[in-house]
C-alpha positions, 0 to 999 in steps of 0.5 A, spaced: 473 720 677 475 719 685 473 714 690 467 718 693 465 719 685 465 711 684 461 710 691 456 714 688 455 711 682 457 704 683 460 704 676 465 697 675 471 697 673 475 692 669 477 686 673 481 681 668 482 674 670 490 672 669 490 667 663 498 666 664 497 658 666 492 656 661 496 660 655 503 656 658 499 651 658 496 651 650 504 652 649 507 646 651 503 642 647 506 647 641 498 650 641 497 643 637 493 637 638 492 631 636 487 625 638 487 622 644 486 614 643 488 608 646 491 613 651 496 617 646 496 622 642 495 621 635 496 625 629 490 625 624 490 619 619 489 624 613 493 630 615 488 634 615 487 641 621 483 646 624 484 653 627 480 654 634 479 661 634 476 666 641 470 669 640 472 675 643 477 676 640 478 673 633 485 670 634 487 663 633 488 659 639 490 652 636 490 648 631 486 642 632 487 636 628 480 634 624 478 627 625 476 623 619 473 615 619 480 611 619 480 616 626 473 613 628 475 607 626 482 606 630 479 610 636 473 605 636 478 599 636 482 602 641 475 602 646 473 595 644 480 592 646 479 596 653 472 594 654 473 587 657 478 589 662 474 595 664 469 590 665 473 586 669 475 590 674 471 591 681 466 597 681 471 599 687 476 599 682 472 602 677 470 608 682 477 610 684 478 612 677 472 616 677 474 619 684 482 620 681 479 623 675 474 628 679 480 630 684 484 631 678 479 636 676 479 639 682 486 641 681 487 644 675 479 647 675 482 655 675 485 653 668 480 649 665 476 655 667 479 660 663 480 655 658 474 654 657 472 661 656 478 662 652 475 657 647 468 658 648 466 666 650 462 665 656 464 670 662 469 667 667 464 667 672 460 662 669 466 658 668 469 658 674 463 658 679 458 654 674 460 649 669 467 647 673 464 645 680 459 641 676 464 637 672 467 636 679 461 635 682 458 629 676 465 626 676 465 624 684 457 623 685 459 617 678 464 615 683 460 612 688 455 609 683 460 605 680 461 603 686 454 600 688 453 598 681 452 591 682 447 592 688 443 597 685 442 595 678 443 587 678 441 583 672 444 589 668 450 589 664 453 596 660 452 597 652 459 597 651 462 601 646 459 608 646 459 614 642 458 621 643 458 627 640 456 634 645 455 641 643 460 647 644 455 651 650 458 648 655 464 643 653 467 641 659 460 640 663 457 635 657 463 631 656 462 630 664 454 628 664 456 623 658 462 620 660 462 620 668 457 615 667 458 612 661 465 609 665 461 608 671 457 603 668 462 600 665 463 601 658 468 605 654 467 611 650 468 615 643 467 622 644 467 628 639 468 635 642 464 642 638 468 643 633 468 649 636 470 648 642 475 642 643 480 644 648 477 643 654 475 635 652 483 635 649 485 637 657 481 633 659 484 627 656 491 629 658 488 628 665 485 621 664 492 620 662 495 623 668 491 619 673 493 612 669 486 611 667 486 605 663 489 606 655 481 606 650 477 607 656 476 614 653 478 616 647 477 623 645 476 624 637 475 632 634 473 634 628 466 637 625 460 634 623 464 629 618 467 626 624 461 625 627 458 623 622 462 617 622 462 616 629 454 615 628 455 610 623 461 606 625 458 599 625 462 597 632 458 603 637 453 600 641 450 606 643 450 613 641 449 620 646 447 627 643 446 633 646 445 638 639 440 641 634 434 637 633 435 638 626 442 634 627 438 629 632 434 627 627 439 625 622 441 622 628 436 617 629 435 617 621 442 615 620 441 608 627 435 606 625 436 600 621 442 598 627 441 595 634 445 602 636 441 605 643 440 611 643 439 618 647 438 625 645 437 632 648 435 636 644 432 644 643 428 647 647 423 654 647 423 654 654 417 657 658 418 663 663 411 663 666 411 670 671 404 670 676 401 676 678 403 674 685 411 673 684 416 676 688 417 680 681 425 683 683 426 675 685 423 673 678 427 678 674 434 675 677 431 669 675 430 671 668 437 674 668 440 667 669 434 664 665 435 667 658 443 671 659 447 666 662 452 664 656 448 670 651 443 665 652 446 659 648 442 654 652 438 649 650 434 650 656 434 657 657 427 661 659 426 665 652 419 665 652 417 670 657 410 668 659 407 674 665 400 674 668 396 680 664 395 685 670 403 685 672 406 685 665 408 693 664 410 692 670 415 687 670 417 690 663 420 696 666 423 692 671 427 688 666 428 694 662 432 697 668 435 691 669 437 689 662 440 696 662 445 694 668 448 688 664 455 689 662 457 686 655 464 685 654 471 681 653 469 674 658 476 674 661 473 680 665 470 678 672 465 683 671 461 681 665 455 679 665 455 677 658 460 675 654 461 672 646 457 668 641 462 662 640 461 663 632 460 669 626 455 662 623 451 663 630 451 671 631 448 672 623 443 667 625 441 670 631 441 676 628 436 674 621 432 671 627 431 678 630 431 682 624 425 676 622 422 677 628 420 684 628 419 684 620 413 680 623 411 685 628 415 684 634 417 691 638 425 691 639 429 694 644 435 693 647 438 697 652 443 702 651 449 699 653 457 700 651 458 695 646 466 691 645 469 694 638 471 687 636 469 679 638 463 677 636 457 680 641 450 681 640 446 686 646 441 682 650 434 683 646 426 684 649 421 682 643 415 684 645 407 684 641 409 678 639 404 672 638 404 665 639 405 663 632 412 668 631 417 665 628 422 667 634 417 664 639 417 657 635 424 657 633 430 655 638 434 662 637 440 660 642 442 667 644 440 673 648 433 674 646 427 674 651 420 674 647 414 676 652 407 674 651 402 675 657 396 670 659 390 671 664 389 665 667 393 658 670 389 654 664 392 659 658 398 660 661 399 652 661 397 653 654 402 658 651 407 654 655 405 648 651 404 651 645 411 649 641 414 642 638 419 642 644 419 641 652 426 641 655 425 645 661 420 651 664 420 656 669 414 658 674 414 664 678 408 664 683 408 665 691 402 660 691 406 654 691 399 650 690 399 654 683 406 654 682 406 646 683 398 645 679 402 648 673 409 645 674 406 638 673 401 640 667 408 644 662 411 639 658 417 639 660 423 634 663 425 640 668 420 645 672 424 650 676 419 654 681 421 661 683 428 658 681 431 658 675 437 654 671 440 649 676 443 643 675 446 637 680 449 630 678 444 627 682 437 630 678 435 628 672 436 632 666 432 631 659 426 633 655 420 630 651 417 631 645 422 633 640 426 636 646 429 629 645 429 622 650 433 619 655 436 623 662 443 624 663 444 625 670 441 621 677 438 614 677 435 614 670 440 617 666 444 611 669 439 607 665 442 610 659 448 606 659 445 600 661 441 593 658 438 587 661 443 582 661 438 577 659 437 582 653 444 584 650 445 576 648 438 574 647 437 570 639 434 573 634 426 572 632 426 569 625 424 573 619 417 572 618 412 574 612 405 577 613 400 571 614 394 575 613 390 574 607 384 578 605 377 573 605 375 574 598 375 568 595 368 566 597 370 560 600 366 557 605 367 556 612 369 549 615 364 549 620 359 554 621 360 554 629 367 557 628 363 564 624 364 569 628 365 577 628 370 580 631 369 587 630 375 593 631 375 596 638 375 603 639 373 608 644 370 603 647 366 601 642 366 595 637 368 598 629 368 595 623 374 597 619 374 602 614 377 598 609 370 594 609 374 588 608 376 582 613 381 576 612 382 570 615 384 567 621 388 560 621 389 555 628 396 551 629 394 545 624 390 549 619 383 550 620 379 557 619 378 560 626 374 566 623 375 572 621 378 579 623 377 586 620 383 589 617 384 595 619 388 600 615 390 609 616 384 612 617 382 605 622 388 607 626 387 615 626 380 614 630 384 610 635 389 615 636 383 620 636 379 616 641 386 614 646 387 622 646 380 623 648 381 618 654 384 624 659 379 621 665 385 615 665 392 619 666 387 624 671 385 617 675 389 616 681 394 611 681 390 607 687 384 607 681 387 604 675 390 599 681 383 597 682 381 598 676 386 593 672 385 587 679 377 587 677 380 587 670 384 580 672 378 577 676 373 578 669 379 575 666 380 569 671 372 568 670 373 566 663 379 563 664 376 556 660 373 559 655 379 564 652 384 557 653 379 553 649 378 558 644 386 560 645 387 552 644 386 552 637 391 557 634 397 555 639 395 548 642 392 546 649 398 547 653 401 553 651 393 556 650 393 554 659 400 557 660 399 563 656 391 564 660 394 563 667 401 567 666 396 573 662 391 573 669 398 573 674 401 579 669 395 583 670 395 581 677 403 584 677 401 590 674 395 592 678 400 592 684 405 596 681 400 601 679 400 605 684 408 603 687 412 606 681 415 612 684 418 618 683 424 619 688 425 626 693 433 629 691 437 633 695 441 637 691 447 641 695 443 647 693 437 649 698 432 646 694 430 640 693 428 637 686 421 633 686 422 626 681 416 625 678 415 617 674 410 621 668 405 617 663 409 618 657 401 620 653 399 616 647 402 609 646 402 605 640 403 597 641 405 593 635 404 586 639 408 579 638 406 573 634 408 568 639 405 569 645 398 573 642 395 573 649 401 574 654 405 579 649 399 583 648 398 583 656 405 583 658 405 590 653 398 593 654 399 593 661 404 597 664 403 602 659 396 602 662 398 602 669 402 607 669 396 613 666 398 612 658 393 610 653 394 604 648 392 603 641 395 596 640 396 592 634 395 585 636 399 578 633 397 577 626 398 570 627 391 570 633 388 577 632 381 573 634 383 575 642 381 581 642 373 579 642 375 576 649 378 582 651 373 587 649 368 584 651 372 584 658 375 591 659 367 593 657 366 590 664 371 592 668 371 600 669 376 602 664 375 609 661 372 610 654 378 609 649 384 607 654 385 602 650 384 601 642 385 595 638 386 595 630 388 588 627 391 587 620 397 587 616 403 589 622 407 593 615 401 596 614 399 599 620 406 601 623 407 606 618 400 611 620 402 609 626 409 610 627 408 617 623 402 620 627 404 626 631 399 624 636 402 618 639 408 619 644 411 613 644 411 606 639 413 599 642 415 594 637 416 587 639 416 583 632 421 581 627 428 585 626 425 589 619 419 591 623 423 594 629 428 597 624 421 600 620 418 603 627 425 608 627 425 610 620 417 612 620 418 616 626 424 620 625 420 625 623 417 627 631 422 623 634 418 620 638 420 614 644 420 607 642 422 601 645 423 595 641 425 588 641 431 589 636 428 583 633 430 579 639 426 573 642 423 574 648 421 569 653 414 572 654 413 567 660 418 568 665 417 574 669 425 576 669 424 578 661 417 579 660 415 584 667 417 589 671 421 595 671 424 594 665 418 595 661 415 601 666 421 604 666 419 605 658 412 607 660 414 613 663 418 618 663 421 622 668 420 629 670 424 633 675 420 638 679 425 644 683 423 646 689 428 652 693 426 652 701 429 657 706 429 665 708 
């Protein structure tokens, strides 16, 4: 074909990226890798290797050695021994290694991009334009907060020994999210690359040793799910980080629940790409391209459930045929590939079974006739469409290039269908009107919403999801929160093992004195409930006497409660200057019957800690009523052309198991920053003084609260923790009670993964206000979600 030919036709030709520096450098190391711990090269403690293979060829590229536990082991130690002198050195210090390592990637970024492609199977495009600036990006904006780290976080110390385990879609950019911030706070690090992705992190190490970065600062472990397994388990890590299955993140959780190991998660995602008919549609496509295509779709935040507007969607579909028929699939060294190989033959069948499943279930297929590689592991790019809501390929996570479409008619619907799944990573809007765009951006579910943008990522932004996408950030401000605690906190003594102290009042006893009889009912969507049981127990004071009697409440109890909290939406919509007002007329009414709550107070915990509880639970409200409508979000400025909007949202449904030493000021200290911020409550109160709560309805009866905000249900902890921690409809569970109680609030809700915050079993000195108020607790009553906004011509 001549020149003038190829003008016309603007067929591509190859352009192939010279691999000569990546493959030198794969033979120096005799194309055989050992761990990298405490500074050195180490072979595997049981002998044991695995082949790292090309996707897109099907040749060995190395052989890899296979972690076991004694490996974990010794790269565990070798990051405790490191950990003290980390600390020791200044932030100054500690952010000229994170400069050094981001210079240092910088220079070597065309290797470590081929590298990766190499390794992994993407399009060199990506790596070299994408992944590697990022890393770079992630490594020099962790440097300069290492550097203001005391100033920014003060009272905050790090975890300590972390360990961390990324997936095999993008290697290198994981390894920086997760370590660049870990060091820069000032803990050292065991990191498990993809069992099929390991090279990058393994020339990541050797440059840490390049750059002289401190032996067992980072340690680099590699092997398959065993070697996680044992890293997971290791008694000597503090905190664990995981990007991968949901699946894997609930053995995960499973696996800590019994320990004090902190822990983060990022998950699956199903992600919504929700097209209106006013969209600039060629620009949506784009989007879509990037969304669903990039790195053959194996991205947990890819944009697979394609969401258009019914009167644009024959449309649109023609436009993503035309488009998807211009796709070049093929070897990923290639400049010219749009998509390269799936990363394993494991990963390609699933895609395949779920495809094959999908149209078995009525799903229409097509795929654009395109030239397809001979050998490599590659699937064409794929439209599913007539499919339904419930389809297994638009509930289940299929990491590849496989677009699944649906149409809606109205904003309200199209927030359904994108609300309509276990997950919520992240979301796409495509809408000229930036009123609909923003209106439905804030109502998705999702830690990240990019409108009229799609797939964009920066250091400085936040990246997480909600539900059973997982919790925690990584990137920005919060996710620098992940790899911190309170000092106070970290060496705080541990609370006593207590056994329940409630006792059914079934022996017929009668009461001491007759003016202590009094009925104390449950409080439930604002109403006064006796508990299903049909039974009550007693209450006792500090020196034995009956005080009364509390219902005890059981599971059907707690389901009406969580009904009622989910029906109380009048609160979340309130503005954050409402709910302020709302919780200072609370304090007043509280305040008005100071005297009577101390005295009615008095006789379970004594006159003086009955005085000091009331005063600071008055002054705590006060606190909270104040920050209401002052916890904000941040503005970002990408070095893109888009700013990212950080929005501090509710978290939803909060379940409170309250602390026994302080009945009035633990509950309030836990009620009302979950309140303050928009969430609602259902709380389980002190066992030792339940009887608090008939002072506190009969005052949220009087201050305004919307019906259901807060709900209380007293009994045995160990028999409402349970319901409670297992009910999908709760967002979140805080427990500040004793070791076995916080440990039993991690295994009952692994099932949905939901957030929980607890006291590890820890005392905490609910009267001084540097344990028992502020951010700290905010922090954990809302989560973050980034909104992306593209601005220019």
């Amino acid at each position: 074909m001549g020149i003038a030919e190829k003008f016309v036709s603007m067929e591509y030709g190859p352009a192939p990226e010279d691999a000569k520096d990546a493959l030198l450098w794969l033979d120096g190391h005799h194309r055989r890798f050992g761990h990298f711990i405490d500074g050195d090269w180490r072979q595997p403690r049981e002998g044991a290797f695995f082949d790292s293979i090309n996707p897109a060829t099907g040749e060995k590229i190395a052989t890899v050695a296979q972690g076991s536990a004694a490996d974990i082991d010794a790269a565990v130690h070798a990051a405790r021994n490191a950990l003290p002198k980390w600390q020791s050195l200044t932030p100054h210090a500690r952010a000229r290694y994170l400069y050094a390592i981001a210079r240092a990637v910088q220079r070597h970024s065309r290797r470590l991009a081929v590298l990766e492609t190499i390794d992994n199977g993407k399009p060199i495009r990506e790596s070299r334009d994408v992944d590697i600036p990022l890393v770079i990006r992630h490594f020099y904006h962790h440097a300069g907060w290492a550097q203001i780290l005391e100033t920014e976080f003060p009272g905050f110390t790090a975890c300590g020994i972390v360990g961390q385990i990324i997936p095999w879609n993008f290697p290198l950019l994981m390894l920086a999210w997760k370590i660049a911030p870990a060091i820069a706070t000032g803990n050292t690090v065991v990191l498990k690359p993809a069992e099929f992705t390991p090279l990058s992190a393994l020339a990541f190490a050797e440059i840490c040793h390049q750059i002289g970065l401190p032996a067992g600062v980072i340690n680099i472990v590699t092997g398959d799910g065993s070697t996680g397994e044992a890293l997971v388990k290791h008694a000597g890590v503090d905190k664990i980080a995981f990007t991968g299955s949901t699946e894997v993140g609930r053995a995960i959780r499973s696996a800590t629940a019994r320990s004090h190991k902190r822990l983060s998660l990022e998950l699956g995602g199903k992600s919504p790409f929700v097209v209106f008919e006013d969209a600039d549609l060629d620009s949506a496509v784009e989007g879509l391209v990037d969304g669903i295509w990039l790195n053959q779709g194996q991205v947990c935040c890819a944009g697979s459930r394609l969401l258009m507007q019914e009167s644009i969607a024959e449309t649109l579909v023609e436009k993503i045929h035309h488009r998807m028929s211009t796709l070049r699939v093929g070897p990923p060294l290639d400049k010219a590939i749009d998509i390269g190989a799936i990363v394993a033959p494991v990963q390609l069948d699933r895609i395949r079974r779920l495809v094959d499943q999908g149209v078995a279930d009525g799903a229409t297929c097509w795929q654009p006739e395109i030239e397809m590689p001979a050998r490599g592991l590659y699937f064409p790019p794929t439209l599913l469409t007539n499919v339904h809501p419930t389809s297994v390929v638009v509930q289940q996570e299929i990491f590849g290039p496989v677009l699944a479409a649906m149409t809606f008619r109205t904003p309200a619907e199209a927030v359904e269908l994108a609300n309509n799944t276990a997950y919520g990573l992240a979301a796409c809007v495509w809408s000229e009107s930036i009123n609909v765009a923003l209106q439905v951006a804030v109502q998705i579910k999702a830690g990240v919403v990019w409108v009229n943008c799609t797939n964009l990522f920066d250091a400085s932004c936040g990246f997480g999801g909600y539900r059973e996408s997982g919790y925690g950030r990584e990137g920005g401000r919060e996710g620098l929160f992940e790899y911190l605690e309170p000092a106070w906190f970290k060496n705080a003594p541990s609370l006593p093992t207590v056994k329940s102290v409630v006792k059914d009042a079934s022996d017929g006893k009668p009461q001491r004195d007759a003016a202590i009889d009094r009925t104390v009912k449950l409080y439930i969507g604002s109403k006064q409930a006796r508990p299903d049981s049909g039974y009550s127990f007693e209450v006792r004071g500090k020196n034995g006497d009956v005080l009364g009697e509390a219902p005890l409440g059981n599971r059907k109890d707690i389901r009406n409660a969580v009904e009622a909290a989910r029906k109380a939406i009048n609160w979340s919509k309130m503005t954050a200057h409402n709910r302020a007002q709302v919780l200072y007329y609370f304090a007043e009414n509280l305040s008005l019957r100071q005297e009577e709550i101390v005295r009615r107070l008095s006789a379970a915990v004594g006159d003086a800690q009955a005085q000091r509880e009331v005063a600071a639970g008055i002054e705590r409200v006060f606190s909270y009523a104040a920050w209401a409508d002052k916890f904000d979000g941040a503005v970002h400025s990408p070095p893109s052309r888009t700013i990212a909007i950080a929005m501090n949202e509710p978290i939803g449904t909060v379940g409170i198991i309250c602390p026994n030493d302080a009945p009035l000021l633990g509950l309030l200290s836990l009620a009302l920053p979950v309140l303050a911020v928009g969430n609602t409550a259902v709380v389980v109160p002190s066992e030792t003084y339940p009887l608090i709560v008939g002072e506190l309805y009969q005052i949220f009866d009087t201050s305004d609260l919307p019906d259901g905000s807060i709900n209380f249900v007293t009994g045995r902890v160990s028999e409402l923790l349970k319901p409670l921690a297992e009910h999908d409809d709760v967002d979140a569970i805080w427990c500040f009670a004793d070791e076995s109680s916080a440990a039993a609030t991690k295994s009952f809700s692994v099932g949905n993964l939901k957030q929980v915050f607890s006291n590890e079993g820890r005392v905490v000195d609910w009267f001084d206000p540097r344990q028992g108020e502020g951010r700290w607790f905010l922090q954990h009553a809302t989560q973050v979600k980034n909104i992306w906004l593209p601005y220019g011509e």
